[in-house]
C-alpha positions as CSV (number, residue, x, y, z in Angstrom):
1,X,22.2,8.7,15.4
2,X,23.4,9.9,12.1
3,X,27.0,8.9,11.1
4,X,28.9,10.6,8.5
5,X,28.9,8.9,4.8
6,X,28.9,9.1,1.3
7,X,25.7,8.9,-1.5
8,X,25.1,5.6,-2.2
9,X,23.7,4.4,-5.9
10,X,21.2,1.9,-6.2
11,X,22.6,-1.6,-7.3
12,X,21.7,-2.0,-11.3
13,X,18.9,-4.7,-10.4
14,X,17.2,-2.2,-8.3
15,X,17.3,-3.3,-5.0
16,X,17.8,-0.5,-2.1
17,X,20.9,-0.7,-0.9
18,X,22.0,-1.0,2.5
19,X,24.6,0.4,5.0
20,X,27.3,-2.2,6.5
21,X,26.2,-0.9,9.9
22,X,24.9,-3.2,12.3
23,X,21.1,-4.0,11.9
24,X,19.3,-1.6,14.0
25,X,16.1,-2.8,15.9
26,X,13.7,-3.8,13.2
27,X,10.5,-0.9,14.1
28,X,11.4,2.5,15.0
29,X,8.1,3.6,15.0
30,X,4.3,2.2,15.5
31,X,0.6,2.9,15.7
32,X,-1.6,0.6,16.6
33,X,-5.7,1.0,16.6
34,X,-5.6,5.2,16.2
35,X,-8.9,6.4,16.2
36,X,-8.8,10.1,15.8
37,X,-11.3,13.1,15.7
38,X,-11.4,17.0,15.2
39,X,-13.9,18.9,17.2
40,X,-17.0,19.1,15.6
41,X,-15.5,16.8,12.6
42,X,-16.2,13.3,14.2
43,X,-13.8,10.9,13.6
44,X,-11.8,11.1,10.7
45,X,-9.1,8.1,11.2
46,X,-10.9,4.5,12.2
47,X,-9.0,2.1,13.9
48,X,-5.5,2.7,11.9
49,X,-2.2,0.8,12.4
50,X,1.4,1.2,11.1
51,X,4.6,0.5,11.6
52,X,7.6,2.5,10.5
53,X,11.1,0.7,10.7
54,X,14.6,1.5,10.9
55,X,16.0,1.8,7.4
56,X,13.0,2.0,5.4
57,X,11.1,4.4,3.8
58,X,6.9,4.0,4.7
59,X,4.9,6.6,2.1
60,X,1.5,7.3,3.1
61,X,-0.9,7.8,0.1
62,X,-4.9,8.2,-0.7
63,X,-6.9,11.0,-1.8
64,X,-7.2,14.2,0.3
65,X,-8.9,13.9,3.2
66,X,-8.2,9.9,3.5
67,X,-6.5,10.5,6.6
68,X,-2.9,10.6,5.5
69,X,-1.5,14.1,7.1
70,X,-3.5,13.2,10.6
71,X,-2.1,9.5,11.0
72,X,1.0,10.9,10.7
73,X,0.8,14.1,13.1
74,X,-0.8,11.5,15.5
75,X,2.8,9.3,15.0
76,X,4.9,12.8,16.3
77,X,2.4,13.0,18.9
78,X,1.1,16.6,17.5
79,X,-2.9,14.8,17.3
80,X,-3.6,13.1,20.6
81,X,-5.5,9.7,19.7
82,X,-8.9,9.2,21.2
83,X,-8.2,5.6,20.8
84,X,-5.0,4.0,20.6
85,X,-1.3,3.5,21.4
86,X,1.9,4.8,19.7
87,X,5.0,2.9,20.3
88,X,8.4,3.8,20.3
89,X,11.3,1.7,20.2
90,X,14.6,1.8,22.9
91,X,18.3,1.4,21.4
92,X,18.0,-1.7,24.0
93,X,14.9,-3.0,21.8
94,X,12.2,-3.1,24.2
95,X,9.3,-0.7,23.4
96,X,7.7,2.3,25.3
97,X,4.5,4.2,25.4
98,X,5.2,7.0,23.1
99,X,1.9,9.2,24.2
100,X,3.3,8.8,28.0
101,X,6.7,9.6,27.4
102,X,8.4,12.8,28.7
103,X,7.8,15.3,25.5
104,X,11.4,16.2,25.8
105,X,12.6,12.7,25.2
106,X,10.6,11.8,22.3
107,X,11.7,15.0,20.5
108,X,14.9,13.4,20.8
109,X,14.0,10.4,18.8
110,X,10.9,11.9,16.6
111,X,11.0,14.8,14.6
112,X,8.4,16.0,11.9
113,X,8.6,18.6,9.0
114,X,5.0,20.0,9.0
115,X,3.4,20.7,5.0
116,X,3.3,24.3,5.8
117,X,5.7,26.3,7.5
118,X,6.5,30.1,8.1
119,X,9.5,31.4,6.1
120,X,11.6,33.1,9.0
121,X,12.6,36.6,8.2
122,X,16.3,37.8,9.1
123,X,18.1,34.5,10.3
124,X,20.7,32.7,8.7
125,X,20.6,29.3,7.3
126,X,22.6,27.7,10.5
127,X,20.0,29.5,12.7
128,X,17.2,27.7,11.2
129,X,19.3,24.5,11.6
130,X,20.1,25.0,14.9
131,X,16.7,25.5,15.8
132,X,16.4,21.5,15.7
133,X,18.6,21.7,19.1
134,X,15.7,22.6,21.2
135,X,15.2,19.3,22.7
136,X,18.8,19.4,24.0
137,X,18.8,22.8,25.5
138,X,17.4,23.9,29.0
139,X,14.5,26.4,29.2
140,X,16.9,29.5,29.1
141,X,18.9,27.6,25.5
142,X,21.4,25.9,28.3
143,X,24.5,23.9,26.9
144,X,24.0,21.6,24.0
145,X,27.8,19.9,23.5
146,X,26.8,18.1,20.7
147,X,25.0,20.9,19.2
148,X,27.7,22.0,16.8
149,X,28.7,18.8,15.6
150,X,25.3,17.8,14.6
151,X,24.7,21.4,12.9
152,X,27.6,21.0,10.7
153,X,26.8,17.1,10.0
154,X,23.1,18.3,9.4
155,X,24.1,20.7,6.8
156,X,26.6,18.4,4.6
157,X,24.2,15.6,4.8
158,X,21.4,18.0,2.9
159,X,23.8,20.3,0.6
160,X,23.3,23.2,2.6
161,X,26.7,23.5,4.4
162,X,27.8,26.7,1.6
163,X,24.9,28.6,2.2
164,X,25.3,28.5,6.2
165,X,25.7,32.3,6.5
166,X,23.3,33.7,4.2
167,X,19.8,35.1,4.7
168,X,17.0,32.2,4.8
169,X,14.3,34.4,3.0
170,X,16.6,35.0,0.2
171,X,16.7,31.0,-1.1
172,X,14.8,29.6,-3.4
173,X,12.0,27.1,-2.2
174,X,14.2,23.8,-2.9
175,X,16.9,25.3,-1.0
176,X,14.4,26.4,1.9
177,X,12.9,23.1,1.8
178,X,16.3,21.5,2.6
179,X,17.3,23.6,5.3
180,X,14.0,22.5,7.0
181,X,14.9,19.0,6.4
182,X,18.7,19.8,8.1
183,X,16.8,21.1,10.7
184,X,14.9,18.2,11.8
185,X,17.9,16.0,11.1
186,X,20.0,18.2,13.0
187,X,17.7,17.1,15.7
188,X,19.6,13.7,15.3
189,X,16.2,11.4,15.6
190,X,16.3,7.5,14.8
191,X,12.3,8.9,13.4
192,X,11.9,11.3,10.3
193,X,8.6,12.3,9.4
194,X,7.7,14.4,6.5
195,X,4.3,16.0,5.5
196,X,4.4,16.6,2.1
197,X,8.1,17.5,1.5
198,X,8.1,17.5,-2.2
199,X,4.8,20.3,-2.4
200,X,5.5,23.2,-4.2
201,X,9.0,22.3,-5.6
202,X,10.1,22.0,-9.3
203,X,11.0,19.0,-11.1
204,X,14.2,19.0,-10.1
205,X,14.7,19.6,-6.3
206,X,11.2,17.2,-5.9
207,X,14.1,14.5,-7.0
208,X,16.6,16.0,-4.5
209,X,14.6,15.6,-1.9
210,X,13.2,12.1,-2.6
211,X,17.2,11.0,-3.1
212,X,17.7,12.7,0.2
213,X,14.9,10.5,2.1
214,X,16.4,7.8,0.0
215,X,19.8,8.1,1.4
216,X,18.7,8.9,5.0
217,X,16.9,5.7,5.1
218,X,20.1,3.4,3.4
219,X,23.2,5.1,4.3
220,X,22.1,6.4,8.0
221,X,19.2,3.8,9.3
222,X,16.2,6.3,9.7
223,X,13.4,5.2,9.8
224,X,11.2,7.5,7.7
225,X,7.2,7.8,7.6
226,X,6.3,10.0,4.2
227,X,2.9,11.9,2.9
228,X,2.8,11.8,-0.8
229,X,0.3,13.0,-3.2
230,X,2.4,11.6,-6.6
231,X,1.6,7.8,-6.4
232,X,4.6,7.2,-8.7
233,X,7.1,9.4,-6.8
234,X,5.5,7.2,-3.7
235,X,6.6,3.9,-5.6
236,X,10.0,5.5,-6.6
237,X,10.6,6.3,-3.3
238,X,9.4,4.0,-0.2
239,X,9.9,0.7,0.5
240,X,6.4,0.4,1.8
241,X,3.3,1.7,0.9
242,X,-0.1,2.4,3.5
243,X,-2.6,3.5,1.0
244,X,-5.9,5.5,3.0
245,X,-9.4,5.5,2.0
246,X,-12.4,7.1,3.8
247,X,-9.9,7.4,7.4
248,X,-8.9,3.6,6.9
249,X,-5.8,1.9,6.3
250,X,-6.9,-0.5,3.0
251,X,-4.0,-2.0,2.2
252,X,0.2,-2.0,3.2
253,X,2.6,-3.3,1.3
254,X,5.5,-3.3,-1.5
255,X,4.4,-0.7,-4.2
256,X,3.2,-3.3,-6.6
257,X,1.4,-4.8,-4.0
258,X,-0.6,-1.7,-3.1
259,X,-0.6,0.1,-5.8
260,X,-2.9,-2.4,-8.7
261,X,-5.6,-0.8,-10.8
262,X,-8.1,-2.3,-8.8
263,X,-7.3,-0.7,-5.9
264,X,-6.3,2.5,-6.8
265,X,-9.9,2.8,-9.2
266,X,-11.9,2.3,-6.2
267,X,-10.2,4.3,-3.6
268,X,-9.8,7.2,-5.8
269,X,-13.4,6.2,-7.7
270,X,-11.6,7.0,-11.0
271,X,-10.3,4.6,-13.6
272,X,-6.3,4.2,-12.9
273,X,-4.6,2.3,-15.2
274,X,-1.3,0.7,-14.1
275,X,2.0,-0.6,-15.5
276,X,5.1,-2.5,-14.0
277,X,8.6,-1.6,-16.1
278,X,9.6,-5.4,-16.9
279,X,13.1,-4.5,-16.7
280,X,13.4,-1.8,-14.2
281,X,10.0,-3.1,-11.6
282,X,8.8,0.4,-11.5
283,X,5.4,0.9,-11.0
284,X,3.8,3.8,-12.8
285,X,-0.4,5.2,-12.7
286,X,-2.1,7.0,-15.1
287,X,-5.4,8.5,-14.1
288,X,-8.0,7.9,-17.2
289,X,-10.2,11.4,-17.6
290,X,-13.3,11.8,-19.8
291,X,-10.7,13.0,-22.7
292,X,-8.3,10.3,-22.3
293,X,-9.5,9.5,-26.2
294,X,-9.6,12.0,-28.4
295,X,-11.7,12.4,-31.5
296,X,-9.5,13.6,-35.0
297,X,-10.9,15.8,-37.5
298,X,-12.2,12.7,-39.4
299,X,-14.0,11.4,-36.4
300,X,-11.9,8.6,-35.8
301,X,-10.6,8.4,-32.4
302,X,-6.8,9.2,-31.6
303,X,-5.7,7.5,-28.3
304,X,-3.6,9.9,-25.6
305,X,-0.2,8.4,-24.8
């Protein structure tokens, strides 16, 4: 599904840019009326719906325990619905069943990278990455023709290609974190879904990875689904926001849509303050604490930028 291409910059008005590649079919991936319960837990997502679509990046945000992580394992089939469908789209465009569908098949066209995963000990970097074969292979690792082809590809997209022969318990986290991410594209899915991706990283490769998404979704049609805890890295990022509360989708749209003081205040039951860039349209939150005004020495109070 992945073609080969270059890094494309966003347009100076700030649109996303898109590929010149025919329009794929417009969702790629959809839940519809998800209830969904841990033993002993009760239910913890009511009634939630989404769709993710080719060429779009969908961030799902809230506070912890909103839900956010279990929709989106309940999307890649890893949290069976007590309630519910998930839909997957055909390259011919007519939809399937996704919970009926032979597992085998929809590894072919869903892949997720989990929030927390064990760092293998002794394998090289193209190991890991070929591990995202296994849908392709028989139970004894049979032929996989297009295995090597979509290893290598895997790699260059994510910036991993040089470090193909080294040790994978000897990179730093941002360089781990992309090898995980060649490994699932290497599975060459029209779905990407990430738990989390940018946890744990610095500054820096939390950008590389959002750029990556970014790019996946413009240059090479994925359609991505996203857990993010940093509302603005969420509004940086996705084309589309699902914000959770209490197990409940409240509101899907455009970040400035979904992401308004109002909302964000009550779902989070803290004061968020929010401001649109009148030149650039990015949204960004601040989070009002008790000592968002502080007192000087002469008592009069000195406002925190």
């Amino acid at each position: 599904m992945l073609t080969e291409s270059t890094s494309v910059a966003p347009p100076a008005d700030g649109a996303r840019p898109r590929s010149s590649a025919p329009a794929p079919e417009p969702v790629g991936l959809s839940g519809h009326d998800l209830r969904l319960r841990y033993p002993g837990a009760g239910e913890v997502v009511h009634g939630a719906s989404i769709e993710l679509r080719a060429g779009q990046v969908t961030a799902l945000v809230g506070p912890n325990g909103s839900g956010k992580s279990t929709l989106l394992r309940a999307l890649a089939r890893l949290h069976a619905p007590t309630e519910g469908r998930v839909v997957l789209d055909q390259a011919d465009g007519t939809a399937v069943d996704g919970l009926s569908l032979n597992r085998r098949v929809f590894a072919q066209r869903v892949t997720m990278l989990a929030q927390t995963r064990p760092t293998p000990s002794g394998i090289s970097v193209r190991e890991v990455v070929e591990l995202g074969r296994h849908p392709y292979r028989g139970r004894l690792r049979g032929r996989d023709p297009g295995g090597p082809a979509a290893v290598a590809h895997a790699m260059a997209v994510t910036g991993v290609a040089e470090l193909a022969d080294q040790a994978v318990d000897e990179l730093s986290g941002g360089q781990l974190q992309r090898v995980w991410v060649a490994s699932c594209l290497a599975q060459d899915t029209d779905v990407l879904l990430l738990d989390e991706p940018t946890t744990f990283l610095d500054l820096r490769y939390q950008v590389e990875v959002l750029d990556l998404i970014r790019e996946l979704a413009d240059v090479h049609g994925v359609a991505v689904g996203v857990v993010l805890h940093d509302l603005d890295q969420a509004a940086m990022v996705a084309d589309v926001l699902a914000l959770l509360d209490r197990g409940r989708v409240r509101s899907v749209g455009t970040p400035p849509q979904v992401l308004t003081a109002e909302q964000l205040t009550e779902t989070y039951g803290i004061t968020v303050e929010v401001h649109v860039d009148p030149v650039t349209g990015a949204v960004r939150t601040r989070a009002v604490g008790r000592h968002a005004v502080r007192v000087r020495a002469d008592g009069r109070p000195a406002p925190v930028s």
